[in-house]
Structures are given as C-alpha cells and as structure tokens.
Rosetta silent file (secondary structure, phi, psi, omega in degrees, C-alpha in Angstrom):
SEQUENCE: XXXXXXXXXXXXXXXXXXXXXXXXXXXXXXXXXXXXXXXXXXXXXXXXXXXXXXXXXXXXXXXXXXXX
SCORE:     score description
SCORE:     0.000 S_00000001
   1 L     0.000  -27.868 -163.357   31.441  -34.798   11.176 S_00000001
   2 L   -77.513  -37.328  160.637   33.352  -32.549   13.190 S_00000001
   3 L   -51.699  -19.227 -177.109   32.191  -34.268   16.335 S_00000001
   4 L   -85.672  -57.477 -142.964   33.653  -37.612   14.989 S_00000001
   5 L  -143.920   53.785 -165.842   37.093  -36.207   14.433 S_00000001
   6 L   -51.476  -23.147 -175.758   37.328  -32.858   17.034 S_00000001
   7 L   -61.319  -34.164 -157.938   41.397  -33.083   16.109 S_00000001
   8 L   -80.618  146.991  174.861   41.224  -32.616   12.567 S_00000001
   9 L   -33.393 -174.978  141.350   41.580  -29.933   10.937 S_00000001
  10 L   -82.436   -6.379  179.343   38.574  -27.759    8.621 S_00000001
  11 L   -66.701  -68.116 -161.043   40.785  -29.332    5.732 S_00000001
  12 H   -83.216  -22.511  167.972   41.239  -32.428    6.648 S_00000001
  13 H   -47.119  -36.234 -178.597   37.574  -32.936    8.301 S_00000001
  14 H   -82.770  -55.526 -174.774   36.208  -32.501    4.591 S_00000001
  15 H   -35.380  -50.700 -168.735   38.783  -34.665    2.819 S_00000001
  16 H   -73.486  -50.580  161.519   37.369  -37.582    5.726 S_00000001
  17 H   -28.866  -51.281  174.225   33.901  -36.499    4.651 S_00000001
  18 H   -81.933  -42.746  163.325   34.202  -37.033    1.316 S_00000001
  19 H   -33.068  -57.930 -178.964   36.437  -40.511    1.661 S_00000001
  20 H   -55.191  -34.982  171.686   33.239  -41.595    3.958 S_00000001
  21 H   -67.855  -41.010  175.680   30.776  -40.374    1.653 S_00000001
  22 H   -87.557  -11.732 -147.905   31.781  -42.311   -1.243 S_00000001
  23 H  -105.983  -31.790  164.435   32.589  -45.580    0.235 S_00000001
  24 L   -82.543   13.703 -174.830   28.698  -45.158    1.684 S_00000001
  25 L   -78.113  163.564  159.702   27.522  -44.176   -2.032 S_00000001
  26 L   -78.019   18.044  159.473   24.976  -45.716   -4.112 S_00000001
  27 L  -108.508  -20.644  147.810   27.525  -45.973   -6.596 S_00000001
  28 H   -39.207  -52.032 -162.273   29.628  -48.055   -4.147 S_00000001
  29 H  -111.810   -5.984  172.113   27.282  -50.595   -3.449 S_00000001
  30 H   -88.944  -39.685  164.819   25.781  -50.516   -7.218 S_00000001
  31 H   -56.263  -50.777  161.442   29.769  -51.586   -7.991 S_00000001
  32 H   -55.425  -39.208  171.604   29.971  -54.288   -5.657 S_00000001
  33 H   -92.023   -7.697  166.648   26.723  -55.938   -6.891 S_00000001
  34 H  -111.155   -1.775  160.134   27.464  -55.562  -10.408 S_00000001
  35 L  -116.701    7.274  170.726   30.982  -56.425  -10.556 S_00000001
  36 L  -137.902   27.407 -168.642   31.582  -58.612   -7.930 S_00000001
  37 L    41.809   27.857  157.942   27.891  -60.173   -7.144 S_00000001
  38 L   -83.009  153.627 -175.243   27.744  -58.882   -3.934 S_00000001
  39 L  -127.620  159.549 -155.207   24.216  -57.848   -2.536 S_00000001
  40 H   -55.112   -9.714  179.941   23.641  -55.195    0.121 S_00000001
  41 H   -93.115  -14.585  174.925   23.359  -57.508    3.071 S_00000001
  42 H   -64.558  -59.432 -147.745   27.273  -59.207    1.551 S_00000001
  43 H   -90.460   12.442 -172.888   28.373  -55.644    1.196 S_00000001
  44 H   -82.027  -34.214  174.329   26.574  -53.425    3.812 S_00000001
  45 L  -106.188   30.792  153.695   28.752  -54.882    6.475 S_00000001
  46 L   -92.132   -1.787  159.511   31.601  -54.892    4.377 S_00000001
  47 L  -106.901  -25.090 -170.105   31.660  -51.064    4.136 S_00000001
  48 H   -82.214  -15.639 -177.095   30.414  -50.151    7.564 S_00000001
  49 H   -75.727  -44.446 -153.152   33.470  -52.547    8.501 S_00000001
  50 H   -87.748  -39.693  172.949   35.943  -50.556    6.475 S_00000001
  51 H   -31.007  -37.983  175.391   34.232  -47.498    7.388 S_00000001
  52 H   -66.271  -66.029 -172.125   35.406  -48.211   11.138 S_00000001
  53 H   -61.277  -30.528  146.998   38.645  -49.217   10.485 S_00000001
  54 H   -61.900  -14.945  169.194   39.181  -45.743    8.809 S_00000001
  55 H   -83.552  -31.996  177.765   37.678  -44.054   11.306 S_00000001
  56 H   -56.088  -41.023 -178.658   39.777  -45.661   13.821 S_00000001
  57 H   -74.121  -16.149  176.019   42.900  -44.884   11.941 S_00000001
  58 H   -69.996  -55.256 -170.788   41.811  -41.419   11.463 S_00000001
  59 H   -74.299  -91.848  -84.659   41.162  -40.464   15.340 S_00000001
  60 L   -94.987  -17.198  166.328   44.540  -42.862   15.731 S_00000001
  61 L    83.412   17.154  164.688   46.625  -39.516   13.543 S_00000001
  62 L   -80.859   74.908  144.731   47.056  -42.211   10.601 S_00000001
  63 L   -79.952   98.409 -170.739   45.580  -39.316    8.147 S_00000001
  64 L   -73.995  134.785  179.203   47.685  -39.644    4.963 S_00000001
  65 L   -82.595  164.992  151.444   48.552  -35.918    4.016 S_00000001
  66 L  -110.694 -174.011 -112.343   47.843  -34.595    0.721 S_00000001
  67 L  -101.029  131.792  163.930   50.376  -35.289   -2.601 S_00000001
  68 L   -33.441    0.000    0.000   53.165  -32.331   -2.946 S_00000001
C-alpha cells in the first residue's frame, strides 16, 4: 500500500487501506447483489471504478482529514 500512496502518511496510509478494503469486501459485493440485484460482473467494475477514482483523489491530496 505504501507504494500506491509514497506521500501519505503511516496514519493516513491505513485509514486508505481500510476504505479500499471494504469497498473490495465480500460483504460489499454480497450488498450489491442482495439489495440492489447487482451480480459480480454489474458490480466488479463498479467498485474497481470507484476504487480508481479514490485512488486518484488520494495521490491528487483530496484525503479528507479525520473528525475533531
């Protein structure tokens, strides 16, 4: 992971680990097909898309800090 995102912090490197982790869970893709009938070929490139676009915004120093 660290290789992904050499800027980030050891903090913030985990936080982006775990966002990435769940959006690639089998409880992610068990959600999508049982509450919205998608099936892994609708939603597998509907996560690896959002997966990008968060990665992009991540290396891009759009990192939301966290709550006070």
């Amino acid at each position: 992971m660290y290789r992904h995102f050499p800027d980030l912090s050891e903090r913030d490197v985990r936080r982006v680990a775990g966002l990435l982790r769940v959006l690639g869970s089998v409880q992610t893709w068990l959600r999508m097909r049982e509450e919205y009938g998608l099936d892994g070929a609708q939603s597998g490139p509907l996560v690896i898309w959002a997966i990008g676009v968060l990665a992009r915004e991540i290396r891009a120093g759009h990192l939301p800090g966290p709550p006070d």
